[in-house]
Structure formats: C-alpha cells, structure tokens
C-alpha positions as CSV (number, residue, x, y, z in Angstrom):
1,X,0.0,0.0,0.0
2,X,2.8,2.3,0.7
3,X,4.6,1.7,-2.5
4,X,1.6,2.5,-4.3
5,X,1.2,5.9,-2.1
6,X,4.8,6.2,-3.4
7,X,4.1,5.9,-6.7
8,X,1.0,8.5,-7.2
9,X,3.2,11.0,-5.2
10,X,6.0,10.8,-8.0
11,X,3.6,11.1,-10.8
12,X,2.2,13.7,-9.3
13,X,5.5,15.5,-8.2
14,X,6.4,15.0,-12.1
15,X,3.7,16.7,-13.5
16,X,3.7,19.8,-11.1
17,X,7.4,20.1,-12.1
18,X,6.7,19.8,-15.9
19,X,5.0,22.7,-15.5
20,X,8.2,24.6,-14.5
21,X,10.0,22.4,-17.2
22,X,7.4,23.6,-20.2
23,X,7.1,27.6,-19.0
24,X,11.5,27.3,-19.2
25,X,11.2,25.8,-22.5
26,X,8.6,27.4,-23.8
27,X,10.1,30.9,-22.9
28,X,14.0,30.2,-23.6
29,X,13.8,27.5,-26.2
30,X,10.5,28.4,-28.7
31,X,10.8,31.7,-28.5
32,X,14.2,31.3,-28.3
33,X,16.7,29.0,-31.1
34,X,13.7,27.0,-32.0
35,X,11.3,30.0,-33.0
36,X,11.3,28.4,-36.3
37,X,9.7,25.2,-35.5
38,X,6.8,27.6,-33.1
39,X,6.3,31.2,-35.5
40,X,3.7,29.3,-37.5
41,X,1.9,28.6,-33.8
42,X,1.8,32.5,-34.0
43,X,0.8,33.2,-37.1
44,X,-2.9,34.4,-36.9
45,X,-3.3,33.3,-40.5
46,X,-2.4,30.0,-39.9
47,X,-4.6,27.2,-40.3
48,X,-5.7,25.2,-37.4
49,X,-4.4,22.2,-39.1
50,X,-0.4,20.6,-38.6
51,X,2.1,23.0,-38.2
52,X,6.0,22.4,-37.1
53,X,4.8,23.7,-33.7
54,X,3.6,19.9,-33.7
55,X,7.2,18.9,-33.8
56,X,7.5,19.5,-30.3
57,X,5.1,17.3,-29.3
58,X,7.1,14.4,-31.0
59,X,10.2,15.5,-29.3
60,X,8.9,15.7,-25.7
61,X,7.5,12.8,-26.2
62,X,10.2,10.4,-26.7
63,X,11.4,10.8,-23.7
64,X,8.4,10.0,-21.9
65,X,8.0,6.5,-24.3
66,X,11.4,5.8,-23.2
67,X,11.2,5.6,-19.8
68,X,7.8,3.8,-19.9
69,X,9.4,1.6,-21.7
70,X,12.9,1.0,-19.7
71,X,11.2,1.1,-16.8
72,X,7.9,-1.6,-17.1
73,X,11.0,-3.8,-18.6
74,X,12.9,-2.8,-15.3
75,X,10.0,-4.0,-13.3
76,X,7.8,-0.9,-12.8
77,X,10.8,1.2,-11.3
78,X,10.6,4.6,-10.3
79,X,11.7,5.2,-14.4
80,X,8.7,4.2,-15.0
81,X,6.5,6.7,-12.8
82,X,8.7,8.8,-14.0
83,X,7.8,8.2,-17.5
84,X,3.6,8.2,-17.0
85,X,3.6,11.4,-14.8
86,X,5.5,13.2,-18.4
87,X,3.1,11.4,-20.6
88,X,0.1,12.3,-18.4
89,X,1.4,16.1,-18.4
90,X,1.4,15.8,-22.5
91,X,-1.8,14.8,-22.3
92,X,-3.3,17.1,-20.4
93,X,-1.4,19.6,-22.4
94,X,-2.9,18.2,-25.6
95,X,-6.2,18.6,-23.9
96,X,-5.7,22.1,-22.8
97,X,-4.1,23.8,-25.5
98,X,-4.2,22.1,-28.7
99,X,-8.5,21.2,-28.1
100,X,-9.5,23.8,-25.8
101,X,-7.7,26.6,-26.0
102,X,-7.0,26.3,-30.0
103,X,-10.2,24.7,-30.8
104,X,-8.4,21.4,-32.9
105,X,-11.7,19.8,-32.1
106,X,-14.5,21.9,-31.2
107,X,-15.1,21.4,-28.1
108,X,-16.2,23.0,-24.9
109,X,-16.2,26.4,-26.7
110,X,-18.6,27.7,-24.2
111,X,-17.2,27.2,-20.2
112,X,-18.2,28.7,-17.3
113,X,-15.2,27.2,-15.6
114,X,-13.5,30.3,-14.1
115,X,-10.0,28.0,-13.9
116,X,-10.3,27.4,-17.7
117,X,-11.2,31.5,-18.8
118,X,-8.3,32.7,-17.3
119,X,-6.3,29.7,-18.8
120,X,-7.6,30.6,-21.9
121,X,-7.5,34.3,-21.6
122,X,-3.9,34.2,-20.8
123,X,-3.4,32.1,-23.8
124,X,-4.6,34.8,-25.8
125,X,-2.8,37.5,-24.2
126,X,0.3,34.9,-25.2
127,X,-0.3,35.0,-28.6
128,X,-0.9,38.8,-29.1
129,X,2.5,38.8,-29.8
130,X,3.6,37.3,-33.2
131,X,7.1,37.8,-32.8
132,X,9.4,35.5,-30.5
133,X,10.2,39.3,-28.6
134,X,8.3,40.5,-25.8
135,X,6.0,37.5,-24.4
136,X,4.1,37.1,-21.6
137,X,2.6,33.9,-20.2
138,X,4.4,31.4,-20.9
139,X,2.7,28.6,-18.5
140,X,0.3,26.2,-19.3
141,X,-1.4,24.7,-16.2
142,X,-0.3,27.6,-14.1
143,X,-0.8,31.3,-15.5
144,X,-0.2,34.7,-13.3
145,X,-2.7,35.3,-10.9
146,X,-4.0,38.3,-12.7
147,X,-5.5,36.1,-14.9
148,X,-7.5,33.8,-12.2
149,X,-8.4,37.4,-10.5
150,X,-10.6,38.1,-13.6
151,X,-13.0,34.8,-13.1
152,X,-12.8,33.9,-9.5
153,X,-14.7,35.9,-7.0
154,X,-17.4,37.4,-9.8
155,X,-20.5,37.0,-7.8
C-alpha cells in the first residue's frame, strides 16, 4: 500500500514540475533558437491544421516513451512513474491547449469554468504577440494570478 502511495506521489510531483520544465522551454527555447519550429503557432493566419509547432510534441514525447518503456521492462521502477507522470502532463497539455484553447476539435467552446477562462485568456494574451520578442505567459497549467483574478470571485 505504501509503494503505491509512493508511486501517485511521484507522478504527481512529475507533473507539477513539468509545469516549470514547459514555461523554461517554452520561454527560452521556442521563442528562443527553435522560434522556427513555433512562428507558424503564431501566425494568426495559420490554419488550425499541422504545423512544425507539432514537432514539439514528437520530441517531448520520446522521452516519456522511453522511460515507460525502460522502466515496465525494469519492473515498474521509479523510471517508470517517472515516465507516466511526463506522458500524463502531455496529455493534459494536448487537452488544454491544442482542443480547448485552440479549438483542434470543437469542443467545450462555451465554459463557465473560471479556472479554464483565465487559462484561456492568458493564452490569448500569449499569442498577441507574433514575434518571439516580448512575451508574456508562458505557462500552461499555471498562469499569473491576474488572470484567475478576472474569473474567481465574480458573484
């Protein structure tokens, strides 16, 4: 029972830090040397089809493959908690941003959800700028509290 306790703590502990991992990566690294692969993710003319933006999904998600793989063949080490708290971070990220946020697949255009407007509002306040230069927001689960400040509290 305590293994398993052991277990959900490390998945979760991976995806809170993932959070810190994606804003550092997102700020330094695709809006930094890889702007390339993440201007068309800007482009307000864009299509909401594939774009190299996409490429980073690939890459970030190799690693997490990996060590699901090395560790189930280890036994179900810590590798592999590892592993499942990274992939369960990509999925909520494909969740978040690429369905609700960007509207991939329509759905939940409408929300109430105070958490998810300022989410989303912050988003948008993101992609204002179409230039790697002078972002803001760069988080994905967690945004600046401004943004919650705007839904929270309405009565």
């Amino acid at each position: 029972m305590m293994q398993i306790l052991i277990n959900v703590l490390i998945v979760v502990a991976v995806i809170v830090l993932m959070e810190g991992f994606t804003w550092v990566v997102h700020k330094y690294v695709m809006h930094g040397f890889m702007w390339r692969w993440h201007a068309d993710h800007h482009d307000p003319k864009h299509a909401k089809t594939l774009e190299k933006n996409d490429y980073f999904f690939v890459v970030f998600a190799l690693p997490a493959i990996a060590l699901l793989y090395i560790g189930t063949v280890q036994g179900y080490t810590i590798t592999f908690y590892i592993g499942l708290g990274i992939a369960l971070y990509g999925m909520a990220y494909f969740f978040v941003h690429d369905i609700f946020i960007h509207q991939r697949i329509p759905l939940l255009k409408q929300t109430k959800n105070p958490y998810l407007k300022a989410i989303r509002r912050a988003h948008k306040q993101h992609h204002k700028h179409v230039t790697k230069y002078h972002g803001e927001c760069f988080g994905f689960l967690w945004v600046p509290v401004q943004y919650f400040k705007m839904y929270f509290n309405k009565k």
